[in-house]
Structure formats: C-alpha cells, structure tokens
C-alpha positions as CSV (number, residue, x, y, z in Angstrom):
1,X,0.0,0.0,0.0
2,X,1.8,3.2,-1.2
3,X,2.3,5.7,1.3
4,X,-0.2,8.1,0.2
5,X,-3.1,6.2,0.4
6,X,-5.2,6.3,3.5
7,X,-7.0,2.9,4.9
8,X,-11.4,3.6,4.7
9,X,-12.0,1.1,6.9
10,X,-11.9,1.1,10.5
11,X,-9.6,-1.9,11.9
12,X,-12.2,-4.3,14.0
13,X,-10.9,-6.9,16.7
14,X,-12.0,-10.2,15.3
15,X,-15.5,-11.5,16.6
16,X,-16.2,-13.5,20.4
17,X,-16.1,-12.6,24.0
18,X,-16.4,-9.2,24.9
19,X,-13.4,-7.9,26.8
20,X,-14.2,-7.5,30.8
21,X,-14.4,-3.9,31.5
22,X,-14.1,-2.6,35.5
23,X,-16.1,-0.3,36.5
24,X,-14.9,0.3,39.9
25,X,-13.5,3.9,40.8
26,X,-9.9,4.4,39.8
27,X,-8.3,4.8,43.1
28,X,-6.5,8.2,43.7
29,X,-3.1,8.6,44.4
30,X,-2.2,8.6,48.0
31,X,-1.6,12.0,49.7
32,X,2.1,13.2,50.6
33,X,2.7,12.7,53.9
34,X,5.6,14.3,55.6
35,X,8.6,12.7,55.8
36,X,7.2,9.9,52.9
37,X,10.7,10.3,51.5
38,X,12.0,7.8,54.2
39,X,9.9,5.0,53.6
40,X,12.3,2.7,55.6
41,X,11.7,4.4,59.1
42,X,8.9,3.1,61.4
43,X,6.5,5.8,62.3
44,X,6.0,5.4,66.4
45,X,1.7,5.8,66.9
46,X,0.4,6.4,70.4
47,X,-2.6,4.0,71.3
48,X,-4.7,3.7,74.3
49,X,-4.0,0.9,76.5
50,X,-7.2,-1.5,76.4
51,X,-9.3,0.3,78.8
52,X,-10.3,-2.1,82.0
53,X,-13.5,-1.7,83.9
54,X,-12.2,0.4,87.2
55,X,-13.6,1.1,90.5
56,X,-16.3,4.1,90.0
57,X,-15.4,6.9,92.2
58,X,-16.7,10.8,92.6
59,X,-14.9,13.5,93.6
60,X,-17.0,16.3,95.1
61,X,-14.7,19.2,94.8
62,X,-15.2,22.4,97.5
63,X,-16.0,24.7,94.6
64,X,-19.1,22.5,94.1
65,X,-18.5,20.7,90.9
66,X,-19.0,16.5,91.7
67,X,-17.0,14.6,89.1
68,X,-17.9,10.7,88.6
69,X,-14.1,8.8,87.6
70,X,-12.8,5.7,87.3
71,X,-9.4,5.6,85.6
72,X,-6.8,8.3,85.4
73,X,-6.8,11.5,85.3
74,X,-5.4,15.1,86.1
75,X,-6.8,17.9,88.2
76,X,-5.8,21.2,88.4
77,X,-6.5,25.1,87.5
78,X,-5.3,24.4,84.0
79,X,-4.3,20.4,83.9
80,X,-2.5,19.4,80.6
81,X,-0.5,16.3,80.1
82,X,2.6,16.0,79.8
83,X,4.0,14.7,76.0
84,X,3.3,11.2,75.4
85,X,0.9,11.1,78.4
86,X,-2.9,9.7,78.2
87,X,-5.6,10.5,80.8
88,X,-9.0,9.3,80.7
89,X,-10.2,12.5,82.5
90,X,-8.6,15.9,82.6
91,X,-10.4,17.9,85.8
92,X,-10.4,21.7,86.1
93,X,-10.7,23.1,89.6
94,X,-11.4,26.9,89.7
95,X,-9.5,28.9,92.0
96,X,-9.6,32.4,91.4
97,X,-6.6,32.8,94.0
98,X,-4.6,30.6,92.3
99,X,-3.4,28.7,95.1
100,X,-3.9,25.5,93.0
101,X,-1.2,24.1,90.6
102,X,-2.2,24.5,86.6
103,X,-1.6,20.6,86.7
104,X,-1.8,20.2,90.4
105,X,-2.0,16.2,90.8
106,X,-2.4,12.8,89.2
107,X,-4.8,10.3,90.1
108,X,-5.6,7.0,89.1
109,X,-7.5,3.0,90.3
110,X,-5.6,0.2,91.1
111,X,-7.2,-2.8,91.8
112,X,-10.1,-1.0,92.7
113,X,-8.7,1.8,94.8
114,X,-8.5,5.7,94.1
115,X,-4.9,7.0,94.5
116,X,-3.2,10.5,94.1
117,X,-0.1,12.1,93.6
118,X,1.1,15.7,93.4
119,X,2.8,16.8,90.3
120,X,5.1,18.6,91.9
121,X,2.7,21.6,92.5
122,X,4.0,25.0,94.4
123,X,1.5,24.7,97.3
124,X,1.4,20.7,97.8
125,X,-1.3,18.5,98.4
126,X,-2.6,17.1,102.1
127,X,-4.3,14.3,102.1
128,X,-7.0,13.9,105.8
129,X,-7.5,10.1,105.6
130,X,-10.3,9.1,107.8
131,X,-8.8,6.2,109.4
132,X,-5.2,7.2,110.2
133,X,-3.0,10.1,110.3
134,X,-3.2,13.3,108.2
135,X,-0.5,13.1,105.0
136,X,1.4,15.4,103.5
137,X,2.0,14.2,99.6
138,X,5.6,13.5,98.3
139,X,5.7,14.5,94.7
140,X,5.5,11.7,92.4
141,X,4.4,9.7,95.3
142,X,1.2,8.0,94.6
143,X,-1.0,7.9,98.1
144,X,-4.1,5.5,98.4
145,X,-7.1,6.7,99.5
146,X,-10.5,5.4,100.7
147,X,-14.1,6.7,100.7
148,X,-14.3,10.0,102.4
149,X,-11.0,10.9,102.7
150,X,-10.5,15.0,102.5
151,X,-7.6,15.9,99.9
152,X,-6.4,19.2,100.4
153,X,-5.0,20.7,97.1
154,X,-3.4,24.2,97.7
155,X,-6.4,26.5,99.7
156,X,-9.2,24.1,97.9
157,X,-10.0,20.9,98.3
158,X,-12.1,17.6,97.0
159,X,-13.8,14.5,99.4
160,X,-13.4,10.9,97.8
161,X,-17.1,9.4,97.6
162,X,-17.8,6.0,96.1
163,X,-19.8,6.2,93.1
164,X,-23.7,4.4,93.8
C-alpha cells in the first residue's frame, strides 16, 4: 500500500467474547505525607492501653463541681498532660486565688482503689485520711485513698465518695 493512500475502513478486533471492563472507581493517588521520602523508618503511633473496667469513684470538689471517675486523670486550675501522656479525664478546679497548681496532681485505680499524687505543685497536696493520720504528699508519690478521705490541694479541696 503506497504511502499516500489512507485505509477507509476502520480496523475491528475479530468476533467473540467481549473484553471484561471494570467499572470500579480508579483509586487516587495517596496523599504526601511528611517525611514519605523515608519509607524505611517506622513511624511510632500512640494508642490507648485496652481500657479495664475500674472502681467508680466521685470527687466532690469544694468549689461545688461533683466529678464521677474511674481511671486516670489530672486535676488542676489548668491540667494538661505531659508529652506522650494519656488521661482518661482531665479535671479543672477553679481557683480564682490561684493557690492550685495549673496541673496540680495525678490520680488513678488500682485494683479497685482511688490513688493520688502531686505533680510537683508549688502549694502541695494534704491528704486527711479518715482512718489514720493526716499526709502530707511527696511528689510523684502515689498515696491510696479510701471513701471520704479529704484531699487538700493548695487552699481548695475535694472529698473521695464511692460512686452508687
């Protein structure tokens, strides 16, 4: 066929089965991520610790506020955890004279009872057990307490109930 001479007509694929044709979506592209150019470098995630049924307790806090827990927490004027930390409750106490800590203790069940310990707060924490001597918290001490114990955080305070 010279050159110059164009073919009429069209070229058809030779009779039978139809070709199978998806119609599923073409998927996208994945976004960039940051840091994608170092595929060989494991990416640490933080994930919650199964979460265990714990002791219910409520904390009924001298400015009036009653807070139901069971699991950890933080309490304070302004609590926030530290890096890498995970609460289960993050309690604000207000305290217009600022006599309690932004972050003023920890607190947390084990094996079904409700301990605290000050975060190294500026005016300490006191706890008034009811069945033994008065306590003054050692940061970073944890300190078990029972049902109706007082717990004196700077010039406020809280009272350990049992949750019904």
């Amino acid at each position: 066929m010279p050159a110059e001479q164009i073919r009429a007509d069209p070229i058809r694929p030779p009779l039978g089965e139809a070709p199978v044709v998806s119609t599923a979506p073409i998927p996208e592209a994945p976004a960039a991520v940051a840091g994608a150019e170092d595929l060989e470098e494991t990416m640490i995630s933080m994930r919650r610790r199964p979460r265990r049924v714990s002791a219910a307790f409520t904390l009924q806090l001298s400015t009036g506020e009653e807070f139901t827990i069971g699991g950890s927490g933080l309490l304070g004027r302004n609590p926030r955890p530290a890096e890498g930390e995970i609460f289960d409750h993050v309690l604000v106490m207000i305290d217009p004279a600022r006599s309690v800590s932004k972050t003023h203790i920890e607190f947390g069940v084990e094996e079904g009872k409700l301990w605290v310990k000050d975060r190294n707060s500026g005016n300490g924490t006191r706890v008034r057990h009811t069945n033994r001597p008065e306590e003054e918290c050692v940061p970073g001490k944890k300190v078990f307490v029972e049902a109706r114990t007082r717990v004196e955080i700077g010039n406020e305070f809280f009272i350990v109930l049992t949750a019904e």
